[in-house]
mmCIF file of the N, C-alpha and C atoms, coordinates in Angstrom:
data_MODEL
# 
_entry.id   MODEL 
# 
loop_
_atom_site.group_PDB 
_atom_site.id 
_atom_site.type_symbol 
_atom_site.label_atom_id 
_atom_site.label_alt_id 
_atom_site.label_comp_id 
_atom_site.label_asym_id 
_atom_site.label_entity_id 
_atom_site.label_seq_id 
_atom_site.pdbx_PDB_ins_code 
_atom_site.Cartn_x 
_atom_site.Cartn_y 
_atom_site.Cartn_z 
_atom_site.occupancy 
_atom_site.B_iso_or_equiv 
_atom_site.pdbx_formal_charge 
_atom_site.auth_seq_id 
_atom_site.auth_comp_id 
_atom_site.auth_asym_id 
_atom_site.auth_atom_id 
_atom_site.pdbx_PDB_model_num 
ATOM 1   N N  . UNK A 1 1  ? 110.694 101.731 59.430 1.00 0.00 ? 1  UNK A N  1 
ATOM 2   C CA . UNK A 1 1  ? 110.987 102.947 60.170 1.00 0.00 ? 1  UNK A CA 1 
ATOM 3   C C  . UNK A 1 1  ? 109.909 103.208 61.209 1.00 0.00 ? 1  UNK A C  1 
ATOM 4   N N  . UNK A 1 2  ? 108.889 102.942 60.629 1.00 0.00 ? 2  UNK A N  1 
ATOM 5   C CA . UNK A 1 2  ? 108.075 103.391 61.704 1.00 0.00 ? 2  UNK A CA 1 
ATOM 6   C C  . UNK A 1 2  ? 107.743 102.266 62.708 1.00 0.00 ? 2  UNK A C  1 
ATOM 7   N N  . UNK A 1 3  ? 108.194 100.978 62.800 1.00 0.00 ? 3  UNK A N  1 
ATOM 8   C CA . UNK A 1 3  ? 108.319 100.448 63.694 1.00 0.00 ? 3  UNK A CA 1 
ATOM 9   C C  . UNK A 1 3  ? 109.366 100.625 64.941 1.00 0.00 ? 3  UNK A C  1 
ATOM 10  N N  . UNK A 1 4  ? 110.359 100.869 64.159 1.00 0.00 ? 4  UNK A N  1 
ATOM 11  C CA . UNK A 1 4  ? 111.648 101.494 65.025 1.00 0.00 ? 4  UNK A CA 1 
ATOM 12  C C  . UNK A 1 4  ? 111.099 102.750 65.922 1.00 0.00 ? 4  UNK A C  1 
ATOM 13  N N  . UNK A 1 5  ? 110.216 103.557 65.239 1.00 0.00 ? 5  UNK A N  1 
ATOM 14  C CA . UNK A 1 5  ? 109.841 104.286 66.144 1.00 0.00 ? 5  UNK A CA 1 
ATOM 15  C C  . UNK A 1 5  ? 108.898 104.468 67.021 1.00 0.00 ? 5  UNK A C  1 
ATOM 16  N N  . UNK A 1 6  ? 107.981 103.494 66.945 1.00 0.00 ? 6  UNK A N  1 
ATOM 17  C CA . UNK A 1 6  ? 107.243 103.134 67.894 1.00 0.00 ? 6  UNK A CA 1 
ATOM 18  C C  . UNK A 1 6  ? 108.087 102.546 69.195 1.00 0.00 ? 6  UNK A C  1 
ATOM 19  N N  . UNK A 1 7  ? 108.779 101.754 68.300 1.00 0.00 ? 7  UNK A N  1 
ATOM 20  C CA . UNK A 1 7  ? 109.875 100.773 69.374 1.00 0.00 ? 7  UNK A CA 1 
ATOM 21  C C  . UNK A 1 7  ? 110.396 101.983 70.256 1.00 0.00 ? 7  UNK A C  1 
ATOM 22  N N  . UNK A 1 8  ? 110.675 102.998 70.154 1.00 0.00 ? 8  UNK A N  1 
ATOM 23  C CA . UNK A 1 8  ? 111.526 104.103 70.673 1.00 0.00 ? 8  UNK A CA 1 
ATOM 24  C C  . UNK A 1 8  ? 110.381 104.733 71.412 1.00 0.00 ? 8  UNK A C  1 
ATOM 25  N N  . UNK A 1 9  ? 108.847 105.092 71.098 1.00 0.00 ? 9  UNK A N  1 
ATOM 26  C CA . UNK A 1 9  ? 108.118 105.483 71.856 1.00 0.00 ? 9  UNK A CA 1 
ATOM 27  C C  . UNK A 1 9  ? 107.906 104.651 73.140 1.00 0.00 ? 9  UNK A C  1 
ATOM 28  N N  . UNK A 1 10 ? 108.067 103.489 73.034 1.00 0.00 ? 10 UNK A N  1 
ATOM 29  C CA . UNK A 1 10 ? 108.184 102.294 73.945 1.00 0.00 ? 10 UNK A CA 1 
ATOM 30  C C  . UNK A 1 10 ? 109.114 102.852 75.735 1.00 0.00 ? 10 UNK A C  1 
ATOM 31  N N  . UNK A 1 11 ? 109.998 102.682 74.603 1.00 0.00 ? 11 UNK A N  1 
ATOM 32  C CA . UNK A 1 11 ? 111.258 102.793 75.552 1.00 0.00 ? 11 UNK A CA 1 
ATOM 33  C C  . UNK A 1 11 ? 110.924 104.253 75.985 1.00 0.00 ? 11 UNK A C  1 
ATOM 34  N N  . UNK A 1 12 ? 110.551 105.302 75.720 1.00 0.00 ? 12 UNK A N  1 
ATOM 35  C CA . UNK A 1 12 ? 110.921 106.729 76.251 1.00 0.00 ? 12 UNK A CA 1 
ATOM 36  C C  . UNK A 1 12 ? 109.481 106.116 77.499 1.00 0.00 ? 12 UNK A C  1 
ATOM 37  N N  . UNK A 1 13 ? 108.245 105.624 76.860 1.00 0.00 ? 13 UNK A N  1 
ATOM 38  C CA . UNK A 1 13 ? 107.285 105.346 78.704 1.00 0.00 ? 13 UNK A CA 1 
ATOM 39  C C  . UNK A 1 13 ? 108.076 104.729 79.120 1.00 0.00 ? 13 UNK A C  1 
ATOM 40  N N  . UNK A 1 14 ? 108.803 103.297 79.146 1.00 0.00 ? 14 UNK A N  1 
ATOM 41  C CA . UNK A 1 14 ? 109.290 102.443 80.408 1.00 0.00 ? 14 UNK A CA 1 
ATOM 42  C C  . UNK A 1 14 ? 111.161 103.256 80.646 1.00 0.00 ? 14 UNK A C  1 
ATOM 43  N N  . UNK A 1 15 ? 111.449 104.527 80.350 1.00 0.00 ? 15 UNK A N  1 
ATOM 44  C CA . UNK A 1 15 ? 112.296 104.970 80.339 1.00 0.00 ? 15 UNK A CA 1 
ATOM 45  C C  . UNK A 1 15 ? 113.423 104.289 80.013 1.00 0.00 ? 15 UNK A C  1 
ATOM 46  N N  . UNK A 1 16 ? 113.660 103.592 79.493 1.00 0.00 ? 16 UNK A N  1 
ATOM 47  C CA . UNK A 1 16 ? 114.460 102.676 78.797 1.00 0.00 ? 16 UNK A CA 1 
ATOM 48  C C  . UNK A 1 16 ? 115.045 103.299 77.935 1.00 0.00 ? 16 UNK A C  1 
ATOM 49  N N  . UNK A 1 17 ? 114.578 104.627 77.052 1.00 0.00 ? 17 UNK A N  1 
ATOM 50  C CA . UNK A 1 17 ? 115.048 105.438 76.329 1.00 0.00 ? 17 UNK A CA 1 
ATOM 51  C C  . UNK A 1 17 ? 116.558 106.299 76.424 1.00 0.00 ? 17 UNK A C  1 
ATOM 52  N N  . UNK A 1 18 ? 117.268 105.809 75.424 1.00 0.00 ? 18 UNK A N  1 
ATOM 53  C CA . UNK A 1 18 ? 118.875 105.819 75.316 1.00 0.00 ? 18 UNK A CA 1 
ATOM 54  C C  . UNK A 1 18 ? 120.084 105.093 76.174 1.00 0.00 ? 18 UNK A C  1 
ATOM 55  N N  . UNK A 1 19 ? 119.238 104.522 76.453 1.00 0.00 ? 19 UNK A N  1 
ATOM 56  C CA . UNK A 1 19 ? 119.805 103.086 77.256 1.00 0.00 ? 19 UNK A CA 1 
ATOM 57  C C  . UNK A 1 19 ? 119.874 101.945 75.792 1.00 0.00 ? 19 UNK A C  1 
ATOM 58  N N  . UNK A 1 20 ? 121.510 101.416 75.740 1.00 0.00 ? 20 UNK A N  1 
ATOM 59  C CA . UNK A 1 20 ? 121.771 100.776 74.977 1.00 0.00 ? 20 UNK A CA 1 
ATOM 60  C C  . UNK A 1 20 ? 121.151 99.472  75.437 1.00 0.00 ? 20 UNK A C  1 
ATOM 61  N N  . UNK A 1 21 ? 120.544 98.648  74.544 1.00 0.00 ? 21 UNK A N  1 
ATOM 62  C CA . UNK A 1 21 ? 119.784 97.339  74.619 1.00 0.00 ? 21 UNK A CA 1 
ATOM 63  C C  . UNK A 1 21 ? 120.663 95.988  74.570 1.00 0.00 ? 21 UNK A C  1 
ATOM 64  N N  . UNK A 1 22 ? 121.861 96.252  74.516 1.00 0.00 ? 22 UNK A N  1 
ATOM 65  C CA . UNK A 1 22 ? 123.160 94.945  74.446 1.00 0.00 ? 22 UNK A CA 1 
ATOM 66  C C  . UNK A 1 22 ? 123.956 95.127  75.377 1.00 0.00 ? 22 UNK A C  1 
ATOM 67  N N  . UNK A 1 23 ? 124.272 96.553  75.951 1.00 0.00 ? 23 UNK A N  1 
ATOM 68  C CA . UNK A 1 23 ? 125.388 96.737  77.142 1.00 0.00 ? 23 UNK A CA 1 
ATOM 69  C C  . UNK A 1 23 ? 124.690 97.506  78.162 1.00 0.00 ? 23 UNK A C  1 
ATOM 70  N N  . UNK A 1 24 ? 123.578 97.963  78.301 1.00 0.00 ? 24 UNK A N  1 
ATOM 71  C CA . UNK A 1 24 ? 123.425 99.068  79.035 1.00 0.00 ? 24 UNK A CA 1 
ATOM 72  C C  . UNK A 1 24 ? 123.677 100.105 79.401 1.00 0.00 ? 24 UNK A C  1 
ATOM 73  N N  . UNK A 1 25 ? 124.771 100.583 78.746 1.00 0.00 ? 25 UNK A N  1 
ATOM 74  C CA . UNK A 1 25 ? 125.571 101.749 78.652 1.00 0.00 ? 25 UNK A CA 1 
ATOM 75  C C  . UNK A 1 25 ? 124.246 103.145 77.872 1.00 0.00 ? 25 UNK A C  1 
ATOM 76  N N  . UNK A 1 26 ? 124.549 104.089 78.104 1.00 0.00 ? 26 UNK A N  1 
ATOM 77  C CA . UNK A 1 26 ? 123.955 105.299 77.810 1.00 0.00 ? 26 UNK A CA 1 
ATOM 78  C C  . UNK A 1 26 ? 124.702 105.441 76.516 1.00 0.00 ? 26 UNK A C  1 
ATOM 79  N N  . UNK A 1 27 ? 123.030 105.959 75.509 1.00 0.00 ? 27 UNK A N  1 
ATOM 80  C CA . UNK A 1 27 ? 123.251 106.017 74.232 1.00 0.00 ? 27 UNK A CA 1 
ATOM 81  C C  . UNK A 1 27 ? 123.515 107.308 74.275 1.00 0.00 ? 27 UNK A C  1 
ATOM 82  N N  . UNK A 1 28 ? 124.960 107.835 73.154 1.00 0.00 ? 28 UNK A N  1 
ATOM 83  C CA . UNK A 1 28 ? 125.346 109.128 73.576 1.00 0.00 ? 28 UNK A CA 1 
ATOM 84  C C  . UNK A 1 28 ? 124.072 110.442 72.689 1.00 0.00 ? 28 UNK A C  1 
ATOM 85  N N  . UNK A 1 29 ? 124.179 111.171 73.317 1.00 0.00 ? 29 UNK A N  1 
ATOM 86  C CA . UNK A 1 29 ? 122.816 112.365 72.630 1.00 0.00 ? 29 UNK A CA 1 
ATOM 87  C C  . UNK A 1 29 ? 123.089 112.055 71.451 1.00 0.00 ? 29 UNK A C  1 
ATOM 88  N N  . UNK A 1 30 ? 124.941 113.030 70.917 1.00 0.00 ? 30 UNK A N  1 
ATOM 89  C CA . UNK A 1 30 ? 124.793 112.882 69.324 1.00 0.00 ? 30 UNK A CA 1 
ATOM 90  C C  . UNK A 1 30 ? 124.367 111.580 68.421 1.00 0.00 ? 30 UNK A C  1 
ATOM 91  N N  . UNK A 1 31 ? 124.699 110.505 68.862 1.00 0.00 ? 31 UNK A N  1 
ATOM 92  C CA . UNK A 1 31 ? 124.024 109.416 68.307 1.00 0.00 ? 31 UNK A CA 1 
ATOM 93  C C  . UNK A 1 31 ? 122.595 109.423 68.583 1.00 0.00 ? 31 UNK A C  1 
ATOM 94  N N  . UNK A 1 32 ? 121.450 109.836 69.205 1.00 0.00 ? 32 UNK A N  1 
ATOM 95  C CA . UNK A 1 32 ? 120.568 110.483 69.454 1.00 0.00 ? 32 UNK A CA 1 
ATOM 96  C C  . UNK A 1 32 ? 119.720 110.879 68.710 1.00 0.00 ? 32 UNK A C  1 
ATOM 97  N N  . UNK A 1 33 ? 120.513 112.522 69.014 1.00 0.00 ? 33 UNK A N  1 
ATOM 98  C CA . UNK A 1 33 ? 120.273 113.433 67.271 1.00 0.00 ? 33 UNK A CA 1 
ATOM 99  C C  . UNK A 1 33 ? 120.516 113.192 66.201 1.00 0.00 ? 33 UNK A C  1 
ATOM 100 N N  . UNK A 1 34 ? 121.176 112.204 65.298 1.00 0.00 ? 34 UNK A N  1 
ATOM 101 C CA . UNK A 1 34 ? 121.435 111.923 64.712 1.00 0.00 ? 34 UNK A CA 1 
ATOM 102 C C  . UNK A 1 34 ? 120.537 111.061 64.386 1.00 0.00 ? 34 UNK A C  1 
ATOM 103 N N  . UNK A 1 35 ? 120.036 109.841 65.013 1.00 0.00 ? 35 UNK A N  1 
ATOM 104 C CA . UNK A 1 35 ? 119.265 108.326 64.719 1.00 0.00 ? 35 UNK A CA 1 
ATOM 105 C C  . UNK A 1 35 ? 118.289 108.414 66.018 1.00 0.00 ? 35 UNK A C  1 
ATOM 106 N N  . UNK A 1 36 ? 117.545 109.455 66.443 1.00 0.00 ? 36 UNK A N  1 
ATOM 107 C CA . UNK A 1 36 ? 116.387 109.127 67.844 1.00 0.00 ? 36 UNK A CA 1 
ATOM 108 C C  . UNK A 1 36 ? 116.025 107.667 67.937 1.00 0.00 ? 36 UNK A C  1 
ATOM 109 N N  . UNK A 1 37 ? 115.813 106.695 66.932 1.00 0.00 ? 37 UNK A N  1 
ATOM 110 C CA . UNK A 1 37 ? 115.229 105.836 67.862 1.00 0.00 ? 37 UNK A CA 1 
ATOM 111 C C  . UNK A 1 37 ? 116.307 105.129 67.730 1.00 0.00 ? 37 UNK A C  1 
ATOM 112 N N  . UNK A 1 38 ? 117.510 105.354 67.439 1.00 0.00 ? 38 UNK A N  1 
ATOM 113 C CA . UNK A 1 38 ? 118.661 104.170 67.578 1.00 0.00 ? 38 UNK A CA 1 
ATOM 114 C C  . UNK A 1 38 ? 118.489 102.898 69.234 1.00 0.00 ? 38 UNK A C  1 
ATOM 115 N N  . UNK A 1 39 ? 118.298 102.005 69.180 1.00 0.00 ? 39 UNK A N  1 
ATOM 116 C CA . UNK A 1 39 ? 118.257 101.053 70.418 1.00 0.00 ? 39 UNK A CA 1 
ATOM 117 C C  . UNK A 1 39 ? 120.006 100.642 71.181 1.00 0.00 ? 39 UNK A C  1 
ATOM 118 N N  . UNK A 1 40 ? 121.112 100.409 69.932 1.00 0.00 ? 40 UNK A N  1 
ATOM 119 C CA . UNK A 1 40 ? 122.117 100.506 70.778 1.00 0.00 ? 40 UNK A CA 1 
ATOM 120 C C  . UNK A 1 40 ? 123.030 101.411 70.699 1.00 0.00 ? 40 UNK A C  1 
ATOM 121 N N  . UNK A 1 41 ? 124.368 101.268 71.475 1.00 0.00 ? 41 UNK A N  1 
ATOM 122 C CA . UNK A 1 41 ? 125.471 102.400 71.194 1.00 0.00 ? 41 UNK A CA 1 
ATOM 123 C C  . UNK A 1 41 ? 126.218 102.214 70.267 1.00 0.00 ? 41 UNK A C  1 
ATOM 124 N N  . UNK A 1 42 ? 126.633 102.726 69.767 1.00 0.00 ? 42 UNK A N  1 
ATOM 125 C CA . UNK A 1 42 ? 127.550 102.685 68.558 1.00 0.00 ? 42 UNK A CA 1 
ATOM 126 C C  . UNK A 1 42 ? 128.406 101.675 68.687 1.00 0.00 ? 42 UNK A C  1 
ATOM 127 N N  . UNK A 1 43 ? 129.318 101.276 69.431 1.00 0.00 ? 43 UNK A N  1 
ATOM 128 C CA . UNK A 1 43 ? 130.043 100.021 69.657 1.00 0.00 ? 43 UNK A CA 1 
ATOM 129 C C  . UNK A 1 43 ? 129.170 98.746  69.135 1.00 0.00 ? 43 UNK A C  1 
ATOM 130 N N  . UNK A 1 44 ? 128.171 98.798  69.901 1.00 0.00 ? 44 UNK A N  1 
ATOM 131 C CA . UNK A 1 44 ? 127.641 97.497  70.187 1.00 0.00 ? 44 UNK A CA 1 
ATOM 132 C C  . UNK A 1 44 ? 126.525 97.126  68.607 1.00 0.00 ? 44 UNK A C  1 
ATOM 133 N N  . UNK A 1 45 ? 126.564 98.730  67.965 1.00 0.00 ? 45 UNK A N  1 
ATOM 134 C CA . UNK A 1 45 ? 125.891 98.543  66.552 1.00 0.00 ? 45 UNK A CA 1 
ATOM 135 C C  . UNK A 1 45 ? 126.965 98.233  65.639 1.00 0.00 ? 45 UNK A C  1 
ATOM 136 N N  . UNK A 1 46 ? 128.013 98.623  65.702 1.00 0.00 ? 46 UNK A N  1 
ATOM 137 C CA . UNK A 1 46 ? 129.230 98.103  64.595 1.00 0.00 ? 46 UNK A CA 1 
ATOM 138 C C  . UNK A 1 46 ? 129.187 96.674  64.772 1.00 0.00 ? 46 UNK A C  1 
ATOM 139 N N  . UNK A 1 47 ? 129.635 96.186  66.579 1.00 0.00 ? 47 UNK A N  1 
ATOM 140 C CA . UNK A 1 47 ? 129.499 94.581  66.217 1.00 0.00 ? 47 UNK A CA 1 
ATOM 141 C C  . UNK A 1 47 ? 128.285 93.647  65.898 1.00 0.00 ? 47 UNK A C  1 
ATOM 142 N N  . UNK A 1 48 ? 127.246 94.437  65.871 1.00 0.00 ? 48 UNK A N  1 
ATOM 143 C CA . UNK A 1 48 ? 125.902 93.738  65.313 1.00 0.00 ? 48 UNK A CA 1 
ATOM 144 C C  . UNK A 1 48 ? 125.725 93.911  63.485 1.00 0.00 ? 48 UNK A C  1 
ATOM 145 N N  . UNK A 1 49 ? 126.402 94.943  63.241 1.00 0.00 ? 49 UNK A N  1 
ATOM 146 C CA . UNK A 1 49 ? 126.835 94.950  61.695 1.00 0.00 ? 49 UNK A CA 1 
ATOM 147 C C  . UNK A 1 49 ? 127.765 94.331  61.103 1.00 0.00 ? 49 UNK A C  1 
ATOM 148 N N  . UNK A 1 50 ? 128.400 94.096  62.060 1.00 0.00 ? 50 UNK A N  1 
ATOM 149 C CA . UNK A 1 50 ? 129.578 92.871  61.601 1.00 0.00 ? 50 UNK A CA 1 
ATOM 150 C C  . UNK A 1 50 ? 129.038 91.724  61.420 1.00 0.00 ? 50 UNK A C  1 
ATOM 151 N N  . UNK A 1 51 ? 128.913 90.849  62.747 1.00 0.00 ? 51 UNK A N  1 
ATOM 152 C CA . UNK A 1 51 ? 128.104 89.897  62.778 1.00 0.00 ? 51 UNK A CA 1 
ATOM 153 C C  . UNK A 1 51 ? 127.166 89.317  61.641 1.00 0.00 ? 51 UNK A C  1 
ATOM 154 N N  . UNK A 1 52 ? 126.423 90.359  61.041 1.00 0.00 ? 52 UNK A N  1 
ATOM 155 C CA . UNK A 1 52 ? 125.346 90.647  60.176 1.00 0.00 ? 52 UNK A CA 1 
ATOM 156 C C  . UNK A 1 52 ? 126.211 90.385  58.761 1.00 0.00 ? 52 UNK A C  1 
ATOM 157 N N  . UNK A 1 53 ? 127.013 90.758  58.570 1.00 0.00 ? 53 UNK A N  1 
ATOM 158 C CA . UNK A 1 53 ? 128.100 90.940  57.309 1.00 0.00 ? 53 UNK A CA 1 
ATOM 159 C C  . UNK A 1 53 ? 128.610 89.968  57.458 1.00 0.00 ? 53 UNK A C  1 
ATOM 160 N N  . UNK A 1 54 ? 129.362 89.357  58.281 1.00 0.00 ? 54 UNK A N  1 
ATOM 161 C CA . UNK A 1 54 ? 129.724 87.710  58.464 1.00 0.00 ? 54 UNK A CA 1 
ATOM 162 C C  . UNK A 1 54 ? 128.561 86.640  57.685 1.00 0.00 ? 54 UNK A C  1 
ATOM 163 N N  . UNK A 1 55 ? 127.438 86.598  58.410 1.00 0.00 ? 55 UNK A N  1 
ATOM 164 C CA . UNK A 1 55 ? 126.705 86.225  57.823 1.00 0.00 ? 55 UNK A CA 1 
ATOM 165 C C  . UNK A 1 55 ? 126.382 86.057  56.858 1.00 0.00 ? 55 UNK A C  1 
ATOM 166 N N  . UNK A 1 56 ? 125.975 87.398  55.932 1.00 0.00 ? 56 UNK A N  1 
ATOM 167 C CA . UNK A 1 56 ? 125.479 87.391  55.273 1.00 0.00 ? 56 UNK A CA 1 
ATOM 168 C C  . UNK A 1 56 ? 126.948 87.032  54.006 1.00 0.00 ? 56 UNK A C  1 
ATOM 169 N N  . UNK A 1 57 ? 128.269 87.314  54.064 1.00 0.00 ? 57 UNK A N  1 
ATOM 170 C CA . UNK A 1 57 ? 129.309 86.567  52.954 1.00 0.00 ? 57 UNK A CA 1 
ATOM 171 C C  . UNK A 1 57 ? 129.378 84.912  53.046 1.00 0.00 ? 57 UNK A C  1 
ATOM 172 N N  . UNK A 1 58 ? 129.030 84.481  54.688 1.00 0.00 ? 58 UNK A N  1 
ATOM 173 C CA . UNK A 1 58 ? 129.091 82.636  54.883 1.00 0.00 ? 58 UNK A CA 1 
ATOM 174 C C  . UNK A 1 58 ? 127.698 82.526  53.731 1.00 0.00 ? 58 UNK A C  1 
ATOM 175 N N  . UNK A 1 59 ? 126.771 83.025  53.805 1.00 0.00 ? 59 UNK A N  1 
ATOM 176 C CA . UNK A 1 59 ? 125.411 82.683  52.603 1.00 0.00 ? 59 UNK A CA 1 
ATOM 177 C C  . UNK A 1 59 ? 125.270 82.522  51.589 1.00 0.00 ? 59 UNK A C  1 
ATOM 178 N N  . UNK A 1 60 ? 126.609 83.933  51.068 1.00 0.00 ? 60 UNK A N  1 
ATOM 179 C CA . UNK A 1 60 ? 126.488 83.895  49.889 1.00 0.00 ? 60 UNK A CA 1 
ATOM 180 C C  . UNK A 1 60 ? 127.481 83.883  48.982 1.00 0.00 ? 60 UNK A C  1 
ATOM 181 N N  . UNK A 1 61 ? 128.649 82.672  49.930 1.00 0.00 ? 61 UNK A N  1 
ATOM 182 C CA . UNK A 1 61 ? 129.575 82.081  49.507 1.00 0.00 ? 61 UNK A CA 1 
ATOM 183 C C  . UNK A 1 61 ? 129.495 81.304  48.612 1.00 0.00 ? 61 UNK A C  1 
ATOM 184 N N  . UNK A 1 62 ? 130.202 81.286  47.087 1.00 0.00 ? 62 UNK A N  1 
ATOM 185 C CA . UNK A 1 62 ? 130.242 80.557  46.182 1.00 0.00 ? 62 UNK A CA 1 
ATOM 186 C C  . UNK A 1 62 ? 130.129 78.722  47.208 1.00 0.00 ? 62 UNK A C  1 
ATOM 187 N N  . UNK A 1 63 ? 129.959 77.860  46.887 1.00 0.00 ? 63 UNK A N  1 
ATOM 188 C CA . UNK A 1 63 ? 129.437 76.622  47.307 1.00 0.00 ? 63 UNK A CA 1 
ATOM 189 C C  . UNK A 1 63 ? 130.525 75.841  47.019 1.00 0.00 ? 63 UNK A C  1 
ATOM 190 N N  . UNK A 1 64 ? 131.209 75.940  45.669 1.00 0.00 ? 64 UNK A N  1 
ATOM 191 C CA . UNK A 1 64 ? 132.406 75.523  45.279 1.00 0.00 ? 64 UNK A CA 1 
ATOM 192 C C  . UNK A 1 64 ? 133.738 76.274  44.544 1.00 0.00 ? 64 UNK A C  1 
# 
């Protein structure tokens, strides 16, 4: 957590702050208020949780 939020102190100097990091799209406030140092938009965090969940069932797929 507290890397995430450093990561977010980051971004608010190079104003990068709520600027999604996969599309560039503007991170909306309520996602915001909700998660301040969130890095992407909600879209682009579902398909990185997917992705992530893909993964992680190909791993820990029975073998046989």
């Amino acid at each position: 957590t507290m890397r995430n939020i450093e990561d977010a102190l980051d971004r608010l100097k190079t104003k990068s702050f709520g600027i999604c990091v996969e599309c560039d799209d503007r991170i909306p406030p309520v996602r915001l208020e909700a998660l301040p140092f969130a890095e992407r938009c909600l879209g682009c965090q579902k398909h990185l949780d997917e992705e992530v969940r893909q993964k992680a069932e190909e791993f820990f797929r029975p073998l046989f």
